[in-house]
Structure formats: C-alpha cells, structure tokens
py3Dmol code that shows the C-alpha trace and the ligand (Angstrom):
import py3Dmol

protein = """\
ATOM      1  CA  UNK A   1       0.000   0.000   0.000  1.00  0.00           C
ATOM      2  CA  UNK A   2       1.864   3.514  -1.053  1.00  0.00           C
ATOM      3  CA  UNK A   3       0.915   6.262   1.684  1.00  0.00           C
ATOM      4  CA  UNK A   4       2.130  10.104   1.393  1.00  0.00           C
ATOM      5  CA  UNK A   5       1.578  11.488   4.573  1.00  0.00           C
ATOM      6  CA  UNK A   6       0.949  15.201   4.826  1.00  0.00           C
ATOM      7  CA  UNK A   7       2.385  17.103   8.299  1.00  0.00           C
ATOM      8  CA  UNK A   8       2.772  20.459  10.095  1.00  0.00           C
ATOM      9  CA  UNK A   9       5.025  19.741  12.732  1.00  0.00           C
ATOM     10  CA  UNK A  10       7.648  17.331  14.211  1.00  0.00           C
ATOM     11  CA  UNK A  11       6.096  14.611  12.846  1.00  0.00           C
ATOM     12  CA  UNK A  12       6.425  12.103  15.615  1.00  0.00           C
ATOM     13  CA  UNK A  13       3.327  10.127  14.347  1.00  0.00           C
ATOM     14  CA  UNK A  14       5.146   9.912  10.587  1.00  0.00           C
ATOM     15  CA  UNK A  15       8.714   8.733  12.668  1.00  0.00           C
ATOM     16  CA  UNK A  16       6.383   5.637  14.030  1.00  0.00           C
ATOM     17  CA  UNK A  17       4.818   4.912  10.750  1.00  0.00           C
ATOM     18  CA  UNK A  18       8.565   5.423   8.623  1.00  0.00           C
ATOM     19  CA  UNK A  19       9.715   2.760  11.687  1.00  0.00           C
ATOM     20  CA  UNK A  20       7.051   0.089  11.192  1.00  0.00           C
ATOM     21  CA  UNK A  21       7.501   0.600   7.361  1.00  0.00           C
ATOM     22  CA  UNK A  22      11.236  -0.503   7.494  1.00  0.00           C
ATOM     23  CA  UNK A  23       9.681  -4.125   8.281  1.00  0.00           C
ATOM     24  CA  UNK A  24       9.704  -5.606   5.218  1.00  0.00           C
ATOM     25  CA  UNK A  25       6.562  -7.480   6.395  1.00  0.00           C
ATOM     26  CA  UNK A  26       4.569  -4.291   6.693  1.00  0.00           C
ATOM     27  CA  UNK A  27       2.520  -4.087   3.774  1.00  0.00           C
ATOM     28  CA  UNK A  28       2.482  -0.072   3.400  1.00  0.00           C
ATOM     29  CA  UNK A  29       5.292   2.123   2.547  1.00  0.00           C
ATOM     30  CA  UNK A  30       5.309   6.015   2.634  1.00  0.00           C
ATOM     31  CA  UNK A  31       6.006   6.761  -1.171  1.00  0.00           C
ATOM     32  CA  UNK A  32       6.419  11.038  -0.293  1.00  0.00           C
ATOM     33  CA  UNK A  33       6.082  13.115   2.961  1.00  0.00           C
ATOM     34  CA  UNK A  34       3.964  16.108   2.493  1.00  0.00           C
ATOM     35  CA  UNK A  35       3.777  19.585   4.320  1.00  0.00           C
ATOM     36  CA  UNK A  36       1.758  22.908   4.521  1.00  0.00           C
ATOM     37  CA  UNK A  37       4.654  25.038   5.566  1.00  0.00           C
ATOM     38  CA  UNK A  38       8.350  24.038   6.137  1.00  0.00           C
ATOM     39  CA  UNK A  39       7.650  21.678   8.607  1.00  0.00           C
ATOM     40  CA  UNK A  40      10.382  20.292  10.899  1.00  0.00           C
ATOM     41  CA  UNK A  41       9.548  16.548  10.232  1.00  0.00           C
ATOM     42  CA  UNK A  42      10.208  17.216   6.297  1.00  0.00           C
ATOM     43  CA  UNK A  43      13.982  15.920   7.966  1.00  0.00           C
ATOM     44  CA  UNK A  44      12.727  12.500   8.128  1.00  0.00           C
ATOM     45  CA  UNK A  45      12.769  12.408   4.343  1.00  0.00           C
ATOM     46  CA  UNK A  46      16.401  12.528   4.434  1.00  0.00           C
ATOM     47  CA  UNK A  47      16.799  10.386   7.249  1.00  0.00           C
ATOM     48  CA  UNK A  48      14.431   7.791   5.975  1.00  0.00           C
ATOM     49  CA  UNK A  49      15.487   8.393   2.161  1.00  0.00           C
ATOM     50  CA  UNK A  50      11.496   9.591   1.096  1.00  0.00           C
ATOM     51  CA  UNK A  51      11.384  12.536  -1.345  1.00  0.00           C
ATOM     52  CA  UNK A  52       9.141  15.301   0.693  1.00  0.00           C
ATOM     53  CA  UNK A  53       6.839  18.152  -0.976  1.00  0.00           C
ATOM     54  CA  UNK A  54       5.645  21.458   0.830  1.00  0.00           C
ATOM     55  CA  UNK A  55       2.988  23.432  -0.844  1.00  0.00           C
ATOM     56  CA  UNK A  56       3.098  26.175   1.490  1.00  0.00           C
ATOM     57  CA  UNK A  57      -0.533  27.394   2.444  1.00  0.00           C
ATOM     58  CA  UNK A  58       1.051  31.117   2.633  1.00  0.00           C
ATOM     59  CA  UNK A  59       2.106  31.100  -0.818  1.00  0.00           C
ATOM     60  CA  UNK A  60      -1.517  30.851  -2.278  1.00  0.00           C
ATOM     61  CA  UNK A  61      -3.695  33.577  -2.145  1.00  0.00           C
ATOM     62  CA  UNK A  62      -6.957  31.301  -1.482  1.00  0.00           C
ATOM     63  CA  UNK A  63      -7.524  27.782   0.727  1.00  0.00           C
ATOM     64  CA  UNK A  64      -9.002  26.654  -2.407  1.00  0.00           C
ATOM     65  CA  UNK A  65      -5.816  27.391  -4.493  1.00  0.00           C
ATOM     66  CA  UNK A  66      -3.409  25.723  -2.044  1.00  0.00           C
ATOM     67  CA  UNK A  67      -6.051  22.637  -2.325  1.00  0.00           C
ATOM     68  CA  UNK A  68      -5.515  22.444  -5.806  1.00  0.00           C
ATOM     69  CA  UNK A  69      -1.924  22.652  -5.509  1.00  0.00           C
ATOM     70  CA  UNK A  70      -1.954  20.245  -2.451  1.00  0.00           C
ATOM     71  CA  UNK A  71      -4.338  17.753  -4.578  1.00  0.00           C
ATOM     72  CA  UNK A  72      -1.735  18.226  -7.845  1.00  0.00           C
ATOM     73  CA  UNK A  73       1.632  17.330  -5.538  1.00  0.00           C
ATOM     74  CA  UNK A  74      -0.201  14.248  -3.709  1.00  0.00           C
ATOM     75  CA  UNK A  75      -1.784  12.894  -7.440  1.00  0.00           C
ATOM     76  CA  UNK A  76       2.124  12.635  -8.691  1.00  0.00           C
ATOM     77  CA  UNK A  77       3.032   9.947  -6.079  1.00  0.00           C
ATOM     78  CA  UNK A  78       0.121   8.203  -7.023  1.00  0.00           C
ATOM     79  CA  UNK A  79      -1.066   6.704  -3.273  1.00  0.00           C
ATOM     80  CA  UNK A  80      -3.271   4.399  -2.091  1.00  0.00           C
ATOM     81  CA  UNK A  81      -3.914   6.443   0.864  1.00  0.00           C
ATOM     82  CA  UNK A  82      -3.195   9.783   2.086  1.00  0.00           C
ATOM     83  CA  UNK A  83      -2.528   9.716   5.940  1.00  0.00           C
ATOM     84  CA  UNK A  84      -2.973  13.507   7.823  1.00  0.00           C
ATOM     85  CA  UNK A  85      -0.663  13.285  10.591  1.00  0.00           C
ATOM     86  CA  UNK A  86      -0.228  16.632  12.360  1.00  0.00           C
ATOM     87  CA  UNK A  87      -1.064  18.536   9.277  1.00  0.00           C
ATOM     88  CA  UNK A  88      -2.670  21.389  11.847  1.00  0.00           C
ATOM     89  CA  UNK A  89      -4.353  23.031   8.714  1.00  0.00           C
ATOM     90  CA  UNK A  90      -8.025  22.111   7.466  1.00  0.00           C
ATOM     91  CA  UNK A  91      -8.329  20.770   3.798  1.00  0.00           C
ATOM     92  CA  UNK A  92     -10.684  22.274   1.399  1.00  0.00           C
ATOM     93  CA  UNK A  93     -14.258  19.957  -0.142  1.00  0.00           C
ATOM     94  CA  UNK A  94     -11.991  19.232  -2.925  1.00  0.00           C
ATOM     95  CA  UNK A  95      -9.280  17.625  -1.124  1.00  0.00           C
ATOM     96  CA  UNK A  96     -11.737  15.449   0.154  1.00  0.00           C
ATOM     97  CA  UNK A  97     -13.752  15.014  -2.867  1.00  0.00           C
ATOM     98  CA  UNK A  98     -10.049  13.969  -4.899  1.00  0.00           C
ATOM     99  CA  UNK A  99      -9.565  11.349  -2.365  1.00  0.00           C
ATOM    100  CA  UNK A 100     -11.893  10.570   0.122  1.00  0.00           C
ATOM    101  CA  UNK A 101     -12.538   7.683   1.654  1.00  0.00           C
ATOM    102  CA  UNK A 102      -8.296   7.259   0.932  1.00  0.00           C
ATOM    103  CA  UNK A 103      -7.730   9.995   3.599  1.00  0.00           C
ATOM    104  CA  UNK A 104      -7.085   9.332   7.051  1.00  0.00           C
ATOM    105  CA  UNK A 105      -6.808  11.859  10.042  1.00  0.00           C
ATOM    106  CA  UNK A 106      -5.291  11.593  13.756  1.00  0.00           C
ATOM    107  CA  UNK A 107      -6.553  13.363  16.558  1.00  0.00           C
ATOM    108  CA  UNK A 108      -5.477  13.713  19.804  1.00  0.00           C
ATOM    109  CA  UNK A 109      -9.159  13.111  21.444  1.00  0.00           C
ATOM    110  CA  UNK A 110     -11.828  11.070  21.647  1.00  0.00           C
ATOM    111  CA  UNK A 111     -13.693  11.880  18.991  1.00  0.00           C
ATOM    112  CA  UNK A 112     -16.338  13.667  18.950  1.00  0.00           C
ATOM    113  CA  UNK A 113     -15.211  14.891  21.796  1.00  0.00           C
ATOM    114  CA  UNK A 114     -12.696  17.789  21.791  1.00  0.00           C
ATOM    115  CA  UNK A 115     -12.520  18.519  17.833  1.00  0.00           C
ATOM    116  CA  UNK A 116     -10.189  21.136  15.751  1.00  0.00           C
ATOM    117  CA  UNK A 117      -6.943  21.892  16.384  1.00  0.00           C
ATOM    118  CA  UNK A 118      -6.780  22.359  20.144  1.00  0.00           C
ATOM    119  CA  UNK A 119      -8.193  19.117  21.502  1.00  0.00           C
ATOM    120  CA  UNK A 120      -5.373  18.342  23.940  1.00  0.00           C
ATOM    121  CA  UNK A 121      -5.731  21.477  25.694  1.00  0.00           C
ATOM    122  CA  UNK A 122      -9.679  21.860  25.080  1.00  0.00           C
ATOM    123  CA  UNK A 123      -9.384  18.422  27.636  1.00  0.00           C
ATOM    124  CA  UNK A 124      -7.366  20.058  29.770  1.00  0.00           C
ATOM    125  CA  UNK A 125      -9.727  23.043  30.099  1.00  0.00           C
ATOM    126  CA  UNK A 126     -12.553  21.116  30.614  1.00  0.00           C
ATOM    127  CA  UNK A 127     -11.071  19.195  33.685  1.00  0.00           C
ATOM    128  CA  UNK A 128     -12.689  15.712  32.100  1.00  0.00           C
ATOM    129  CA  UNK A 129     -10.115  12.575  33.834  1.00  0.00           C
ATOM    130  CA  UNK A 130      -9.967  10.700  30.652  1.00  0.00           C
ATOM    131  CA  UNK A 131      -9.681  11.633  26.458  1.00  0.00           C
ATOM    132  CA  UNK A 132      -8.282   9.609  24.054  1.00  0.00           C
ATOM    133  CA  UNK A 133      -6.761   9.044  20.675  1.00  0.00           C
ATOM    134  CA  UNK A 134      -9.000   9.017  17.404  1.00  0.00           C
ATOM    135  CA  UNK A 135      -8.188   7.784  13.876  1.00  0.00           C
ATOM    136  CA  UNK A 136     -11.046   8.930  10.804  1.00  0.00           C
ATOM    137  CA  UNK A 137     -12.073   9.109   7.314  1.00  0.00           C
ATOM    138  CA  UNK A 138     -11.547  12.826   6.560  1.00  0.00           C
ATOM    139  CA  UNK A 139     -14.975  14.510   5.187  1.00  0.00           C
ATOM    140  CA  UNK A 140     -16.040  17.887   5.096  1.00  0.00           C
ATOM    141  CA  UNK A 141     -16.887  18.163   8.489  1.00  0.00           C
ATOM    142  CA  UNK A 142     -14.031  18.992  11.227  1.00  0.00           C
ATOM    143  CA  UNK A 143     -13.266  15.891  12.783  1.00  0.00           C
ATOM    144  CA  UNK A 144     -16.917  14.445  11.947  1.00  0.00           C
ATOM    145  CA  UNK A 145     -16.050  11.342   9.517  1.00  0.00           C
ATOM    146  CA  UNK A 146     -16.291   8.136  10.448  1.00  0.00           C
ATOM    147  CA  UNK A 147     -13.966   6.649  13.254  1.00  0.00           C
ATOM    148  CA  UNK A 148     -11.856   4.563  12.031  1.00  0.00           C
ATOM    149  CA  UNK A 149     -10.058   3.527  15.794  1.00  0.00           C
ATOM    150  CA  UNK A 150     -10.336   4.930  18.567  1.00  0.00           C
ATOM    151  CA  UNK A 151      -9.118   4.409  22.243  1.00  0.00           C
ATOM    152  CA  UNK A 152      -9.486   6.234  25.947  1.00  0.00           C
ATOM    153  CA  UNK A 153      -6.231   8.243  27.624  1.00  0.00           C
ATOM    154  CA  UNK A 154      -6.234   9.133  31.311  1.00  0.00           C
ATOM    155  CA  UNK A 155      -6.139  12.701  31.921  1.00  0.00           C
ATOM    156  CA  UNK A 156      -3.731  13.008  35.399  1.00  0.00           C
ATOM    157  CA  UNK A 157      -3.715  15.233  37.997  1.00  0.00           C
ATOM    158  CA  UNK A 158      -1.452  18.250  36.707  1.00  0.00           C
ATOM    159  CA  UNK A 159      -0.839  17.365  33.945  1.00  0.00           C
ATOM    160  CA  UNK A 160      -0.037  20.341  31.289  1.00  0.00           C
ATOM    161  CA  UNK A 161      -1.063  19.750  27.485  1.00  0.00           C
ATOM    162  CA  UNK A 162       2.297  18.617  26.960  1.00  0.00           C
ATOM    163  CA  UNK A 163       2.318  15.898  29.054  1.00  0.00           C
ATOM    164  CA  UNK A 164      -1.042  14.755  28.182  1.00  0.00           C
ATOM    165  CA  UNK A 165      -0.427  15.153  24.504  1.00  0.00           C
ATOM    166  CA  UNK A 166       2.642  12.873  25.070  1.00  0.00           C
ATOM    167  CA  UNK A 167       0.489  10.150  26.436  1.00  0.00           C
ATOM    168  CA  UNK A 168      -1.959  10.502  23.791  1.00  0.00           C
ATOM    169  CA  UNK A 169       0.432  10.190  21.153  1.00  0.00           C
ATOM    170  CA  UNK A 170       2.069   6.746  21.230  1.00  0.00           C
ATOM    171  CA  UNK A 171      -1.711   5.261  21.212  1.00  0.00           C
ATOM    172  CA  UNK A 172      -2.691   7.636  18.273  1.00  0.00           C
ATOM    173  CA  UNK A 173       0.995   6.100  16.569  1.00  0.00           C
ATOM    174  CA  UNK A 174      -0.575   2.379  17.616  1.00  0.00           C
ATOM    175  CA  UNK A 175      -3.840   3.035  16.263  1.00  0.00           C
ATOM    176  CA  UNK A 176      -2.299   4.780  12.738  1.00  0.00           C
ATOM    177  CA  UNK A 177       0.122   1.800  12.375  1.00  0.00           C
ATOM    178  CA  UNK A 178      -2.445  -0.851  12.995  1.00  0.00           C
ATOM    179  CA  UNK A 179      -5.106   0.520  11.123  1.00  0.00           C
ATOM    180  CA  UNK A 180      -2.858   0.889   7.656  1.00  0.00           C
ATOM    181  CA  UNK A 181      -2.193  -2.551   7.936  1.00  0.00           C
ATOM    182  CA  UNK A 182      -5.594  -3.522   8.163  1.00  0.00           C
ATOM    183  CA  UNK A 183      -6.442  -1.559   4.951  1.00  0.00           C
ATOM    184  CA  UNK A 184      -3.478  -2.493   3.166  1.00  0.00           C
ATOM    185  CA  UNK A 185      -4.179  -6.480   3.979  1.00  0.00           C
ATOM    186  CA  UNK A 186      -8.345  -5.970   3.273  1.00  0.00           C
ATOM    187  CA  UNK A 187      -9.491  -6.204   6.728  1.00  0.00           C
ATOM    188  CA  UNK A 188     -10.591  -2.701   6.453  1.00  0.00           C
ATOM    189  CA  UNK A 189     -12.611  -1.444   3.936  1.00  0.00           C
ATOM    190  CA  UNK A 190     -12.674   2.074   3.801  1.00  0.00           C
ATOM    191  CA  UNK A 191     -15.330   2.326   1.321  1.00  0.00           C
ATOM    192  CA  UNK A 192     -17.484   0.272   3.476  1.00  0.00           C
ATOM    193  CA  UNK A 193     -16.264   1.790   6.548  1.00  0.00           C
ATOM    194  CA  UNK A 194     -17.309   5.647   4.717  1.00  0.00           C
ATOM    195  CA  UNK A 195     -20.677   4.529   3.074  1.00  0.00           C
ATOM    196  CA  UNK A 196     -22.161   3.079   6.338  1.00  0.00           C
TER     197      UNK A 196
END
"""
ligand_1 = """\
14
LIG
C -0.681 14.737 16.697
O -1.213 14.543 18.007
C -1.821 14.833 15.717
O -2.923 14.005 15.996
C -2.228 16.268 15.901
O -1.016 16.984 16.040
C -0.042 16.104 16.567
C 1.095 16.089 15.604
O 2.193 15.582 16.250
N -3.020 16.732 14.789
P 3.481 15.136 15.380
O 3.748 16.265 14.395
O 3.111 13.861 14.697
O 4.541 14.983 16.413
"""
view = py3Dmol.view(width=600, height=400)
view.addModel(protein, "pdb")
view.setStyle({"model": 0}, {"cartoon": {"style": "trace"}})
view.addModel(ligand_1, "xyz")
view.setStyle({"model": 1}, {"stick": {}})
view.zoomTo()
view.show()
C-alpha cells in the first residue's frame, strides 16, 4: 500500500509509521512526505530516504488554491492512501472530494469529543479525567467522519497539554500503524467503513 503522509510539525506520528515501514513485512510504505509550511519533520525524508513536498498554504492567495496545488503534488506519487498526521491546517471539499474515503486523520481526542486543532488542551480546560486518541475518514466536516479507531487516555492530575499530549500520542501512533495494515491487507474497507 503507497501512503504520502501530509504534516505540520515534528512529525512524531510519521517517525512511528517510517519505523514500522522498514519491516519488510509491513505491507504499506510512505512513497512522499507532504507539508503545509516548512515543517520540521520534512527531515525525516532525508533520514528515511522519502522525497518530501511542501505546498506552502502562505504562498496561495486562497484555501481553495493551495487545495488544488496540495491535490496536484499528492496525485504525482500516485497513493493508495493519504494519511494527515499533524497537518494542523483544514483541507478544502476538494481535497476530500479527490480522495476521500483514501484519507485518514489523527486526533489527539476522543472523537467527537474535543474537535479542531486544540483538543489536547480543550481536555485540559474542561477538567474531564480521561480523552483519548481518534483515527477517521476525513470529510467535510471537522473531525466528523467516520472513526476509524479509537481508544481512551487518562487525563492526570497536573498534567499540562504537553504531558497529556505525550500520552496521547504513542496510542494515536498504535492506532495509525495498525489501522494501515488492516487496509493495506483488506481487513478494512474504507469504502465500506465511509458509506455506512
Ligand atoms: C498529533 O497529536 C496529531 O494528531 C495532531 O497533532 C499532533 C502532531 O504531532 N493533529 P506530530 O507532528 O506527529 O509529532
């Protein structure tokens, strides 16, 4: 199964999924790392030896013109899925619409609980003792598609949206890494999964 995975950030999520891709047995590989600005974990394309792309959202003078760009650069690696992991920026319809159901999302709650782009410290704020980790079919919605995986993260006493975010990701990594499998070996069927 070819992935490109879009991110923002570090990319810690993409580090797990480049790791369980160096198993030969894994059935996926990531074919091109994508970005929205120049994004720190663009390194891992060097590390891991995967060419990387940033269409940088800044350099278009509409969300709907960095879509098209976005959709152009993803349609040359031709994937079999496009994973968002950290990609802290919401895709336009026609994102969606060029690849849906073939587009995953993580997020750091337990969705629908806690959606857009501050869910670890929307948790925090509202004092709850447990969140979670979420993995979906992006639609047009934020955060609304259909859950792929999910699972529950205790919320600690003190704990700051660092350290909860640090909990929450190496289940959201689990989840990701699990859940391409399952696609890539037909347990899965996203179209199934998206019509239902
Ligand atoms: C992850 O928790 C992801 O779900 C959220 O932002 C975080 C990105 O972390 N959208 P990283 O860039 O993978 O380290």
């Amino acid at each position: 199964l070819k992935l490109v995975v879009l991110i923002s950030g570090g990319g810690s999520n993409l580090r797990a999924l480049l790791e369980a891709a160096a198993d030969p047995e894994y059935p996926a590989r990531v074919v091109a790392i994508g970005a929205d600005r120049d994004a720190d974990g663009l390194v891992l394309g060097e590390e891991y030896g995967i060419p990387t792309f940033s269409v940088p959202f800044t350099a278009y003078e509409s969300r709907d013109a960095w879509g098209e760009a976005l959709i152009e650069e993803i349609r040359r690696w031709e994937p079999d899925l496009v994973v968002l992991s950290g990609l802290m920026r919401l895709v336009p319809a026609s994102v969606v619409a060029a690849f849906s159901p073939f587009l995953l999302n993580t997020h750091p709650a337990y969705l629908p609980e806690f959606p857009g782009a501050h869910g670890v410290r929307d948790a925090i704020a509202a004092g709850v003792t447990q969140t979670g980790a979420s993995l979906i079919v992006v639609d047009d919605s934020v955060d609304g598609g259909p859950i792929i995986a999910q699972e529950r993260v205790p919320v600690l006493p003190g704990d700051t949206e660092s350290t909860l975010h640090d909990r929450i990701k190496p289940v959201e990594r689990r989840l990701l890494i699990q859940a391409v499998r399952d696609i890539a070996t037909a347990d899965l069927d996203l179209k199934e999964l998206a019509a239902s």
